[in-house]
C-alpha positions as CSV (number, residue, x, y, z in Angstrom):
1,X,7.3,-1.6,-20.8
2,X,7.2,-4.7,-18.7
3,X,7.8,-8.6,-20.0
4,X,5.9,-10.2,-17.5
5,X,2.8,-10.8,-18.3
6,X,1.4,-10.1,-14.4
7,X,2.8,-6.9,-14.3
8,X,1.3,-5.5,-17.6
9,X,-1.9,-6.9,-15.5
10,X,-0.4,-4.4,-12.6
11,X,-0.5,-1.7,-14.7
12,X,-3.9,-1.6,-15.7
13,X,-5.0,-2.5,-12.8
14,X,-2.9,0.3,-11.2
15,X,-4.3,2.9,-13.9
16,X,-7.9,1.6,-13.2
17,X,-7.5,2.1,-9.6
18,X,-5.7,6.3,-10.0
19,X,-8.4,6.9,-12.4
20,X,-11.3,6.0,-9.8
21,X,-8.9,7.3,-6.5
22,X,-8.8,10.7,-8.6
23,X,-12.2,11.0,-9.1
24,X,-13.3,10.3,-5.4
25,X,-10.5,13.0,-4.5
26,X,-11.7,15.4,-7.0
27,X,-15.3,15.2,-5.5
28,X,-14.4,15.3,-2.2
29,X,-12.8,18.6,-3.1
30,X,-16.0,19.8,-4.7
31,X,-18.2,18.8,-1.7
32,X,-15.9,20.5,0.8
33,X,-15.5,24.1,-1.3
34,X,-19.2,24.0,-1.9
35,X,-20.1,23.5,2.3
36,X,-17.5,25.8,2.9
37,X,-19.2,28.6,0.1
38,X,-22.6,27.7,1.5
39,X,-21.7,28.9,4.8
40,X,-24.7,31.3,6.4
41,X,-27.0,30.2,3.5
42,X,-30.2,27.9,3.8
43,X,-29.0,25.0,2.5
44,X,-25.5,25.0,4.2
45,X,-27.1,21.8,6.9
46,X,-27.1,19.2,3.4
47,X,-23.8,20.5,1.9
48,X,-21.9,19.7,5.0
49,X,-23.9,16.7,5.6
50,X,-22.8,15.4,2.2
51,X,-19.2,16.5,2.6
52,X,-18.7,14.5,5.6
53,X,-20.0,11.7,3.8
54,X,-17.9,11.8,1.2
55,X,-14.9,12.3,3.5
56,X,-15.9,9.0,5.1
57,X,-16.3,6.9,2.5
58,X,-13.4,7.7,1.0
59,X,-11.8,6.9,4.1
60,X,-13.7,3.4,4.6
61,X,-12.1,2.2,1.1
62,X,-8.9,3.3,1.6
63,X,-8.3,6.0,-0.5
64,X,-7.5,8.6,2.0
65,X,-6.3,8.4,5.6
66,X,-8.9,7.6,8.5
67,X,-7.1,10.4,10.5
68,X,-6.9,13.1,7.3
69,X,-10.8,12.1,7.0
70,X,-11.6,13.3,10.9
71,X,-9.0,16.1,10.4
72,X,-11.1,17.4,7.0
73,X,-14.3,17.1,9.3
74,X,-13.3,19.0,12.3
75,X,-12.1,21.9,10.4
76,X,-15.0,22.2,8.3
77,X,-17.1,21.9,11.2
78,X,-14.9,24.7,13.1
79,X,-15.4,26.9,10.1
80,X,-19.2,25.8,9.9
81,X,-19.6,26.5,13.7
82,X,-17.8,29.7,13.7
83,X,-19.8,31.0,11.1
84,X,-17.2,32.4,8.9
């Protein structure tokens, strides 16, 4: 355990920050597996809608890579487009 007091600051605000970077990772998970499974159904236009839109906000504050964002995008597009 740290002595300085800053760095017990650090570490909460570190675990503060993993505990809200988790969450935005585990939803973009759920958004992409649930455009992905509503592939060929009705309302598969607002599932990928929302998935890219979590994929770029997550992006915009840092939590994931700009470039992993657009790479996440294209292949759910390429999977949307293809049909499969």
């Amino acid at each position: 355990m740290a002595n300085i007091k800053s760095q017990k600051k650090r570490i909460l605000t570190n675990a503060k920050r993993t505990e809200r970077n988790r969450a935005v990772r585990t939803e973009i998970k759920s958004r992409v597996k649930a455009a992905r499974e509503s592939i060929g159904n009705a309302d598969n236009a607002e599932a990928v809608r929302l998935a890219a839109k979590r994929l770029d906000m997550a992006a915009a504050k840092g939590i994931i890579h700009p470039r992993q964002a657009a790479r996440r995008k294209s292949r759910l597009m390429r999977r949307v487009n293809a049909g499969t």
